[in-house]
LOBALO-241652 format. One record per residue: residue in one letter; z, y, x of N, C-alpha, C, O in turn. Coordinates in steps of 0.001 Angstrom, whole numbers, plus 524288, in hexadecimal, padded with zeros to 5 digits. Atoms other than C-alpha are relative to their C-alpha. Layout:
N
aZYXZYXZYXZYX
...
***
This chain:
108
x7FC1A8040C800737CF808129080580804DC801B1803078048A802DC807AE
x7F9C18006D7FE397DE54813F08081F802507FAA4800948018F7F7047FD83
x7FCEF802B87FFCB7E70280BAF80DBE805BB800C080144807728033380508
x7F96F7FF337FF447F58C80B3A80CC0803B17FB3E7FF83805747F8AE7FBD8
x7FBDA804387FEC17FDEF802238148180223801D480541801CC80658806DF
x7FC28800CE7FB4E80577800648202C7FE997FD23804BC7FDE27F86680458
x802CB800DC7FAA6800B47FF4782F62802917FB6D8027D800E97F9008064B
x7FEA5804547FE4280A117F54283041800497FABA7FBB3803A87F7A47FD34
x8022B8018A802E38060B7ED0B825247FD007FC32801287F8A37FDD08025C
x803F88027B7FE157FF9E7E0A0828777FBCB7FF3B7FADD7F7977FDB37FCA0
x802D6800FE804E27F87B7DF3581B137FC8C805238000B7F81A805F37FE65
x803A87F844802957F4EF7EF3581AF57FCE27FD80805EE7F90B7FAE5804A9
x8026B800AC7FC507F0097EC358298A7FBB77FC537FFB07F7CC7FD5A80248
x8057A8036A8018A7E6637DFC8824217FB6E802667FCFA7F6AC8021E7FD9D
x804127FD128040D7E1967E83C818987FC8C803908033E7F7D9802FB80419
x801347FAF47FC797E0627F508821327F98A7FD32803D47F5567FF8180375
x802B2802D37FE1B7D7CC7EAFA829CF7FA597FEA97FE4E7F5FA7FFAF80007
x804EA802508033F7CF387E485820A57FDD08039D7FD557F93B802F97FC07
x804B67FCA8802217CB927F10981A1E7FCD78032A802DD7F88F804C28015C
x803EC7FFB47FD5F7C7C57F616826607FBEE7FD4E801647F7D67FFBC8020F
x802DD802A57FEF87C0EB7EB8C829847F9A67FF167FCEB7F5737FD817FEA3
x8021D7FEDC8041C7BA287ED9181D337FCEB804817FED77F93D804CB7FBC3
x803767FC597FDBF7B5937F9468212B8036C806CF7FBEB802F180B977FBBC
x7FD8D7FA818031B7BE17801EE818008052B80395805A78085E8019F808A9
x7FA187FD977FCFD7C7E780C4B81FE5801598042D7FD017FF638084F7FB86
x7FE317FDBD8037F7D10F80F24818C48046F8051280190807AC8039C804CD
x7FA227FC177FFC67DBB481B2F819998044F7FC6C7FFA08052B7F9D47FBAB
x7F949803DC8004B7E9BE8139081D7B804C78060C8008180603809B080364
x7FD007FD1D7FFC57F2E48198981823806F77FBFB8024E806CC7F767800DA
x7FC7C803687FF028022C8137781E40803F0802197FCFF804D1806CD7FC88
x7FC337FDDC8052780C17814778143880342800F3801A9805968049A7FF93
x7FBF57FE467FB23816048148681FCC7FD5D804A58010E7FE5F808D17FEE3
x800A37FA607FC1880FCB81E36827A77FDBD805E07FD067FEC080A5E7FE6A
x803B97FBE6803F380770826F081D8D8032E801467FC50804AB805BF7FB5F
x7FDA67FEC18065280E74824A5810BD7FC6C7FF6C7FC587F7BB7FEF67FD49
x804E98001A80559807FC823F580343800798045F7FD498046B805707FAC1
x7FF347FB0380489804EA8306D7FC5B802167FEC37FB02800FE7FA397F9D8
x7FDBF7FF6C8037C80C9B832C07EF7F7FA197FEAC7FC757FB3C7FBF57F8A8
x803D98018B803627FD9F830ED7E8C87FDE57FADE800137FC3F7F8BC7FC18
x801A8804957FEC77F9DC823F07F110804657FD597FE158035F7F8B77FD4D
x7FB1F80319801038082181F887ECF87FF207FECB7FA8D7FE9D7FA477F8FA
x802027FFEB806D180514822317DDF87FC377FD487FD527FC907FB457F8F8
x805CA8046F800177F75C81B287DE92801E07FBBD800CA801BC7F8BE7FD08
x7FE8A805547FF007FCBF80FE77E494804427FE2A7FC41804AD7F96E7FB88
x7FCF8802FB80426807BB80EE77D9DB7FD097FEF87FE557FC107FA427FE69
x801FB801FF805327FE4C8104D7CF9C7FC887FBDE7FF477FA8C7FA247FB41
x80560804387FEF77F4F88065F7D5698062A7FA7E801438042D7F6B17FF18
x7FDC7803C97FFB57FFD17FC337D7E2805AB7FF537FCAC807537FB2D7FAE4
x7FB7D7FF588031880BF8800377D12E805E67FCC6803CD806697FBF680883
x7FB80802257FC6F819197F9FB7D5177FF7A7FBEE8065A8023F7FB4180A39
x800FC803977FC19811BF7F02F7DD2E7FD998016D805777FBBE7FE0E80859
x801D77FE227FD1F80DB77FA8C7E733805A480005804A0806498010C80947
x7FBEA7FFE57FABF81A797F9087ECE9803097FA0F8018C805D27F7457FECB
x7FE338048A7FBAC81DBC7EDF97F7BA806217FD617FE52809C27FEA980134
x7FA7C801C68008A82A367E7137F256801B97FB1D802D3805BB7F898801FC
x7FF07804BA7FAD4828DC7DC717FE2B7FF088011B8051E7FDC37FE1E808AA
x800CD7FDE67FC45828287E66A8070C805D3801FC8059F809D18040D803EA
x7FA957FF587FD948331C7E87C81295803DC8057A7FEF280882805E38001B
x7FF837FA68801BB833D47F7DA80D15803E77FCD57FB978085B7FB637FCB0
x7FDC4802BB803E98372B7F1147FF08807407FE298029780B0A8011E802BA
x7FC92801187FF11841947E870804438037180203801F3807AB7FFB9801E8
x7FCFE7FCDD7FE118478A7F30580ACB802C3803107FB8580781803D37FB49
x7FC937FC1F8043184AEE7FB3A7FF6A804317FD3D7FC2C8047B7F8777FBA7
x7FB2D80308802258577C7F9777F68F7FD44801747FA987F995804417F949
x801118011C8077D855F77F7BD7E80F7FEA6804737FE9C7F9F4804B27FD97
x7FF637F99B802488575B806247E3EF7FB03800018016B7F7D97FEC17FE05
x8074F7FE237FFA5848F38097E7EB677FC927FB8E7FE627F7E77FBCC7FD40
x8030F803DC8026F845617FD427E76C7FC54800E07FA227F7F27FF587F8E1
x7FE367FF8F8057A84625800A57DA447FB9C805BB7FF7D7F8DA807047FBC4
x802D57FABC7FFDD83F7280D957DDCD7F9C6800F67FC857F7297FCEF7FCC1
x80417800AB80068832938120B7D70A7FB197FF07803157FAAA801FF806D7
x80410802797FB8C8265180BA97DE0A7FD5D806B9802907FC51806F580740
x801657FC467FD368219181A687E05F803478035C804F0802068061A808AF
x7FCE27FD8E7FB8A82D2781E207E738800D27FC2D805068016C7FD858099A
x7FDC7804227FBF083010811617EE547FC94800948044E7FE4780052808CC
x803D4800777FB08822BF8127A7F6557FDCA806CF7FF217F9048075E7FF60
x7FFFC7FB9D7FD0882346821C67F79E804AB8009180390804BE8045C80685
x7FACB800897FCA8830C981EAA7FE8D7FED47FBB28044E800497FC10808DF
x801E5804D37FCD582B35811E2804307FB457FF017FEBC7FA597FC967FAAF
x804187FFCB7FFBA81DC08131B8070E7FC8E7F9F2801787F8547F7EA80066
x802B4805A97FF4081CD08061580C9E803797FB547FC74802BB7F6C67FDCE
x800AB8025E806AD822137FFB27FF787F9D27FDA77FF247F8A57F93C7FDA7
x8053C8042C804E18124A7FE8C7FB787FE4B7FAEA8031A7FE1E7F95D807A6
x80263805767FEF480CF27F2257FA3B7FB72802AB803B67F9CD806F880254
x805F87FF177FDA6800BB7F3CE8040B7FDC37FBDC8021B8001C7F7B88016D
x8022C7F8137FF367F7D57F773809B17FD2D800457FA067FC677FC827F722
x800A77FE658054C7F2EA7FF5E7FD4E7FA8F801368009E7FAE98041A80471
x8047E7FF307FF4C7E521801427FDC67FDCF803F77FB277FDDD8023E7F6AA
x803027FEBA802BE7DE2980B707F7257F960802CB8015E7F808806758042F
x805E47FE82800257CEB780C2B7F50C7FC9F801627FC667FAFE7FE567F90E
x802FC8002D804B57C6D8812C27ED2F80477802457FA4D80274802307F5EF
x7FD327FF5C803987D1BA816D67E433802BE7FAEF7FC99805727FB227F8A1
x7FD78803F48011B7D58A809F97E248803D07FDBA803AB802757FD038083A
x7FCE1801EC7FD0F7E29A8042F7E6D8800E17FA72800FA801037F7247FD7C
x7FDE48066B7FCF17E5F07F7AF7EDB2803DD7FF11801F7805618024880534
x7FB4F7FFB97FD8A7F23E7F1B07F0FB802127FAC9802AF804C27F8457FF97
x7FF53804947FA887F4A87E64F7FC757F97B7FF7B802B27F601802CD802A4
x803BE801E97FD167EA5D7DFBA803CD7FE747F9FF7FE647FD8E7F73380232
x8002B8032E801D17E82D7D4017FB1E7FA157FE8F7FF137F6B6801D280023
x80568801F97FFA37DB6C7CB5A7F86D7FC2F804E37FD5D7F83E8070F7FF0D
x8016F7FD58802367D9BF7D3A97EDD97FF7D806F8800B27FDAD8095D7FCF0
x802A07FB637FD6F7D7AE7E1387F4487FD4B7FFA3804107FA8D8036680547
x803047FFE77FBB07D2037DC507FFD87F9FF7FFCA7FD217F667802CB7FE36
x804968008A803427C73F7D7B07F62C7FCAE805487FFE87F84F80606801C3
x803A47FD90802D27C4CD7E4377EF917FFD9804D8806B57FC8F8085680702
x800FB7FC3F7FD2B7C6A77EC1D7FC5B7FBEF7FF168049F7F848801D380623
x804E3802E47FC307BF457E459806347FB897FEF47FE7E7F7BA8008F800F3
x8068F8015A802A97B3C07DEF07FD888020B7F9FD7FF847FF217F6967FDC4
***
């Protein structure tokens, strides 16, 4: 299991939590501090598509129209912390927030 979010993240910090707690430990990857490989970046489009990137995020609001406008692969290889997170992947299957519905299938 991978995880990819942000150490300052209070949502990646609950998940991160409860899946330890859970007994899984997972690889954290920090999209600040690490980065996302050009292949984990590609997976995560194809598993979420436009909606992999944060558009209520303080990154977002920072940019002017033009990168706005940018393609979603470039926007979050330029702005890494753009993705929605944390991104969970297990098993070859991807996950994306910390909602009822992944806690479900990841917790039990």
């Amino acid at each position: 299991m991978r995880f990819f979010g942000l150490a300052t993240c209070d949502t990646c910090r609950k998940a991160l939590g409860a899946l330890r707690a859970a007994g899984h430990m997972p690889q954290v990857i920090d999209v600040r501090a690490d980065g996302v490989a050009a292949a984990d970046r590609a997976a995560i489009l194809a598993a979420f598509g436009d909606a992999a990137v944060n558009r209520a995020s303080t990154t977002w609001r920072g940019l002017d129209a033009a990168a706005r406008a940018a393609d979603p692969a470039d926007l979050l290889a330029a702005h890494p912390t753009l993705m929605k997170r944390p991104v969970i992947e297990a098993d070859g299957v991807w996950y994306q927030g910390w909602g009822r519905d992944v806690q479900a299938v990841l917790l039990g």
